[in-house]
N, C-alpha and C positions, 0 to 999 in steps of 0.2 A: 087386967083383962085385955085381953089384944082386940085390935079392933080389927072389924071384918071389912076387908077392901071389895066395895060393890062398886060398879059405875053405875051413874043415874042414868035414866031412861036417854037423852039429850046426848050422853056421853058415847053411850052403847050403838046410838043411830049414827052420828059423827063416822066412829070406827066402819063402822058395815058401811056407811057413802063411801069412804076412802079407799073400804078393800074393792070398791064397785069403780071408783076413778082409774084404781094401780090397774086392775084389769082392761079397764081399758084403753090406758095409755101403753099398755103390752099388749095387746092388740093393734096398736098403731106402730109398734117397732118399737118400742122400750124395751130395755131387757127390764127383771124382775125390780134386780138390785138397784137399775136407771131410774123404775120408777116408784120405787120406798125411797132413795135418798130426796128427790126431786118433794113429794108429798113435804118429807120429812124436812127439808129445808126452805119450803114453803108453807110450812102448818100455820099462822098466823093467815095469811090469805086463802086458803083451801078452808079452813073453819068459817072466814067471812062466807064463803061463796055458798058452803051450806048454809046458815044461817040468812041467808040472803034468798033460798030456798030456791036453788040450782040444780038440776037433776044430775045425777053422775056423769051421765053424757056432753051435759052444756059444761060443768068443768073441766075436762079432759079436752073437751074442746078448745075452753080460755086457754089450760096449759097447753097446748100446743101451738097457739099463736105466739 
């Protein structure tokens, strides 16, 4: 029986913070691809900063310091 790929609630909020950071580190001049690789080669610290309970704005903020 295959198993069915769900992400957990925790998972799902993660992803929707992040497409809320990329937005608006492309709002600040990022192009699109600038700011998925940036995310993506910083995921270990973009996950703390949620968890850390950072609003999309105050991350985009840190990464842009």
């Amino acid at each position: 029986m295959a198993k069915k790929n769900t992400l957990d609630p925790d998972e799902a909020a993660l992803i929707q913070w992040c497409i809320e950071v990329e937005g608006l580190l492309v709002a600040a001049g990022a192009t699109v691809r600038q700011a998925q690789e940036h995310i993506e080669e910083q995921a270990e610290w973009f996950t703390d900063l949620f968890y850390d309970g950072l609003t999309p704005e105050e991350a985009a903020k840190e990464a842009l310091n």
